[in-house]
C-alpha positions in Angstrom: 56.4 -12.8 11.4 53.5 -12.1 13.4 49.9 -13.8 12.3 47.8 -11.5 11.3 43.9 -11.7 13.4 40.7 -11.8 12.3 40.0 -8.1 13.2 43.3 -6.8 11.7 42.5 -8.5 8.6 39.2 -6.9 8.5 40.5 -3.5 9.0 43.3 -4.2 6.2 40.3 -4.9 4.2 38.4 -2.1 4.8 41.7 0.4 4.5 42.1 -1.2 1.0 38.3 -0.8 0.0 38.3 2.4 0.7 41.5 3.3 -1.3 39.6 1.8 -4.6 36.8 3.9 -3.4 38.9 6.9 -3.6 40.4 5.9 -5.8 37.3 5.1 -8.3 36.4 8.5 -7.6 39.2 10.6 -8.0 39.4 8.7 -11.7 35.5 9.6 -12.7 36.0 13.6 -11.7 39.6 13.4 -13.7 37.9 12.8 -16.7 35.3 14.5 -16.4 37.6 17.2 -15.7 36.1 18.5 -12.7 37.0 19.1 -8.9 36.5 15.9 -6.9 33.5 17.4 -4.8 33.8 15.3 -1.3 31.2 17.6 0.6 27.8 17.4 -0.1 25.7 20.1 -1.5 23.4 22.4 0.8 20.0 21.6 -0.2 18.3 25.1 0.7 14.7 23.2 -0.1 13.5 20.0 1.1 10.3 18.5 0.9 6.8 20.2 -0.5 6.6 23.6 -0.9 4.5 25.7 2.1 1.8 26.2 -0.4 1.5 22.4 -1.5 1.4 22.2 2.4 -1.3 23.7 3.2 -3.5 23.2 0.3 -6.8 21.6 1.3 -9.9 20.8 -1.0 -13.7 20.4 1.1 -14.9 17.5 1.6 -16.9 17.1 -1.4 -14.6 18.1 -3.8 -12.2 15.4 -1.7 -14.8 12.5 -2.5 -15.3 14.1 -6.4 -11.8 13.6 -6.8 -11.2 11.0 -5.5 -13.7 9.3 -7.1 -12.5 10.5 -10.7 -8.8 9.6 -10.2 -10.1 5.9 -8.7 -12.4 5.4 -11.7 -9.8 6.7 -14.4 -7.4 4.2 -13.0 -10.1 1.2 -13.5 -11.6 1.3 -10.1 -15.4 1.0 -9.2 -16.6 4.5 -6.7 -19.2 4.0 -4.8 -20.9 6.3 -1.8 -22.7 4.5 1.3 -24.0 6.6 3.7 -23.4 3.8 6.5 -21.6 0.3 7.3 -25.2 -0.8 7.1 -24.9 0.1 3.2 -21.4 -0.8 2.8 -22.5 -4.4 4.3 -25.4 -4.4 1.5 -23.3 -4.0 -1.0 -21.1 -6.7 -0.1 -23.4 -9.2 0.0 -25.0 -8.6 -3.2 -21.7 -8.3 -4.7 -20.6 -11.3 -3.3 -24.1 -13.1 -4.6 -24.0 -11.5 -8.4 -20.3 -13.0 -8.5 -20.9 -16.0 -7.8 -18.3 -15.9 -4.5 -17.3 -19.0 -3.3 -15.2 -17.4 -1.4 -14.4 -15.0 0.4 -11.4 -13.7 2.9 -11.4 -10.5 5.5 -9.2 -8.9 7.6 -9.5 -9.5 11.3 -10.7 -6.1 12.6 -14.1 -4.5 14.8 -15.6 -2.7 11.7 -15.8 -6.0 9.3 -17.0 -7.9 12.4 -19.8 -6.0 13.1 -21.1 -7.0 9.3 -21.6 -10.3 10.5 -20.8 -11.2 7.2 -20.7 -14.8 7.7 -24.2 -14.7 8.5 -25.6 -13.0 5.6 -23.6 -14.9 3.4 -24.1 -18.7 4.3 -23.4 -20.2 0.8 -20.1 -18.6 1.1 -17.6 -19.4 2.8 -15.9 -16.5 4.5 -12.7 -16.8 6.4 -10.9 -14.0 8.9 -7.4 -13.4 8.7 -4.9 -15.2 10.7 -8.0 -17.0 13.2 -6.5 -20.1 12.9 -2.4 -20.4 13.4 -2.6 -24.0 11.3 -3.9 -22.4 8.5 -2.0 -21.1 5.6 -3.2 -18.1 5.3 -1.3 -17.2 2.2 -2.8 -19.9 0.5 -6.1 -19.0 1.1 -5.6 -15.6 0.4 -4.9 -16.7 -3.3 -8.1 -19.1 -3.5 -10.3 -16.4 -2.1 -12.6 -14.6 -4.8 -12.9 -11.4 -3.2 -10.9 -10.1 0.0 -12.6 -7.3 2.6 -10.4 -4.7 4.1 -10.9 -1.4 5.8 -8.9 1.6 4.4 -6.5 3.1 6.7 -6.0 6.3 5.0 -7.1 7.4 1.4 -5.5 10.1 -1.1 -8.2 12.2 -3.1 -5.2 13.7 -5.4 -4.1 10.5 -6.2 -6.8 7.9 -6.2 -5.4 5.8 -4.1 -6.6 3.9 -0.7 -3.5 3.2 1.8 -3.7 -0.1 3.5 -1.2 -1.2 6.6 -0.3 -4.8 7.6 -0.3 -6.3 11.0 -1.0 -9.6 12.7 -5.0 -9.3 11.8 -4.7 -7.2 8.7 -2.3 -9.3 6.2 -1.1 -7.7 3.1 -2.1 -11.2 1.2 -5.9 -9.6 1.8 -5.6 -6.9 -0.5 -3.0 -8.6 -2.5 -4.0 -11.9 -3.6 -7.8 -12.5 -4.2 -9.5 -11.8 -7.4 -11.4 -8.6 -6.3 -11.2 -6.4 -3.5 -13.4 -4.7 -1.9 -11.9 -1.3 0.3 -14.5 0.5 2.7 -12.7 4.1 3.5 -14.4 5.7 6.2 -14.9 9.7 4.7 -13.1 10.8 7.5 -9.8 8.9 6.0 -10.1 10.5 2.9 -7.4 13.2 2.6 -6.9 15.7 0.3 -3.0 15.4 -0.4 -0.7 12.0 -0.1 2.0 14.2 2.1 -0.9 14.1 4.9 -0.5 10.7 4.7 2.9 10.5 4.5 3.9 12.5 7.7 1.8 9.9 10.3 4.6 7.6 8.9 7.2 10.1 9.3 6.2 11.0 13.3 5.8 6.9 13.7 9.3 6.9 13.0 11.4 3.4 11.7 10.5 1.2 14.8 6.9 2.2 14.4 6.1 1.6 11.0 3.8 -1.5 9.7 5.3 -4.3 8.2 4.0 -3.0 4.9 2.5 -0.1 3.8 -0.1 -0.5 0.4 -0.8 2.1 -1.9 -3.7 1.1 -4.1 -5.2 3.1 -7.0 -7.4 1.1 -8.9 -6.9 -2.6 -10.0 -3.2 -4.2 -10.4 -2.2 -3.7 -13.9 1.2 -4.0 -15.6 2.7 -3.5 -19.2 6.1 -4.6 -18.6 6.0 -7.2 -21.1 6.1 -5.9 -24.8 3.9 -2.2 -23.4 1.0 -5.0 -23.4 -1.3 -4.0 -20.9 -2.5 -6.6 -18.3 -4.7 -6.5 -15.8 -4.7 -8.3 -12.2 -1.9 -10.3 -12.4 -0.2 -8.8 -9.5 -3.2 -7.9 -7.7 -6.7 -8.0 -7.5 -8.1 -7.2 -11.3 -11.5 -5.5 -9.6 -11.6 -3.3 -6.9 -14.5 -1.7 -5.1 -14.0 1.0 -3.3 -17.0 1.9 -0.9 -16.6 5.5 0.6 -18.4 5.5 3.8 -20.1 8.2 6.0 
C-alpha cells in the first residue's frame, strides 16, 4: 500500500470538509423545506441611494450640526477662528486641569503650537520621538492627549482619526481627555464622504487603524449601567478650526 503524502492528505481533508459542508447544508434547506439555493442572490442596489449621495448641507449648517450631534453625545464644541485660538485654548485647558501631563501626536500643525513652551510646568511628550520609550505606557499616564482630526462627520458627530508611525491610536485612546482640533475644511456633511477616500485607498493603503470618535468613551455593557471613559478618554474637546 502506498503512503499517503502530506499534500494528498490535505486534499483528502479538504474533499471530506467539503462533503460535511454540503452536507450541513443540504440538511438545514431539507427541513426547512426549501430548495438548497447555491447561487447567490442579484443585489439590484448596493450602497447609498443617489439622493443620500449627493446630499450636501453649507457650511454652517455642517458646524451646527456637528456641533449638536458632538454635544448630545457628551462632547465639549468649540469654534476658533485660528491655530492661534486653538493653541489658547489648550493651554488654559491644560492650566485649569491641573495637567501634569500631557501627550501629542507627532505632526506640523501641533508643532507649530510650540506647546512645550507655553506650558513649562507640564510636561508634554510627542509621539514615538524616542524609540526606547514605551509609548503605550505613556499614553495611559498622560492627562490629556492632542491630536489633529483627519476627517470629521457633521451627521454623525463624530471626528475620524488615522494611525501611523507619528500619529498612534494610544493618543486618542488612552489619556484621560482629549483634545481634537478639526480644521473646518475636514468637516463633512455625510460619513459616506469619508468612507470613499478609504474605498479609492484601497486594502494596501489603508492606516493601521481607523478611529471614529463621537463624544467621550462610554459603555453600558455591564448591567445597562452607563459608564463613562473607561475605554477611552471620559472628556473630549473638540476645537473646530477656521
Amino acid at each position: 500500500m502506498t503512503e499517503e503524502t502530506h499534500n494528498e492528505w490535505l486534499e483528502r481533508m479538504e474533499h471530506d470538509s467539503r462533503e460535511k459542508q454540503q452536507a450541513f447544508m443540504n440538511d438545514i434547506a431539507r427541513r426547512l423545506k426549501r430548495p438548497r439555493t447555491t447561487v447567490a442572490p442579484v443585489h439590484p442596489f448596493r450602497g447609498a441611494p443617489d439622493y443620500w449621495q449627493e446630499f450636501q448641507w453649507s457650511p454652517d449648517e455642517r458646524i451646527d450640526q456637528f456641533t449638536a450631534n458632538f454635544q448630545s453625545a457628551g462632547g465639549h464644541v468649540f469654534r476658533m477662528a485660528s491655530m492661534d485660538e486653538a493653541k489658547a485654548f489648550i493651554v488654559n485647558k491644560a492650566n485649569e486641569m491641573l495637567a501634569r501631563y500631557i501627550l501629542r501626536q507627532n505632526v506640523e500643525e501641533l508643532a507649530a503650537l510650540r506647546l512645550e513652551e507655553e506650558l513649562a510646568e507640564t510636561r508634554v511628550s510627542i509621539w514615538n520621538t524616542d524609540l526606547q520609550e514605551a509609548w503605550k505606557a505613556r499614553a495611559a499616564e498622560a492627562d490629556i492627549g492632542i491630536v489633529i482630526a483627519d476627517y470629521a462627520v457633521a451627521y454623525t458627530g463624530s471626528i475620524t482619526v488615522l494611525s501611523s508611525a507619528d500619529k498612534g491610536r494610544s493618543v486618542s485612546l488612552l489619556p484621560t481627555a482629549l483634545i481634537a482640533i478639526i480644521p473646518l475644511e475636514r468637516l463633512k456633511t455625510r460619513l459616506g464622504e469619508v468612507l470613499l477616500d478609504f474605498d479609492e485607498a484601497g486594502q494596501s493603503g489603508l492606516p493601521a487603524g481607523i478611529h471614529f470618535i463621537s463624544g467621550p468613551s462610554r459603555s453600558a455593557d455591564i448591567e445597562n449601567d452607563l459608564t463613562i471613559g473607561v475605554h477611552g478618554p471620559g472628556i473630549v474637546f473638540a476645537l473646530l478650526v477656521g
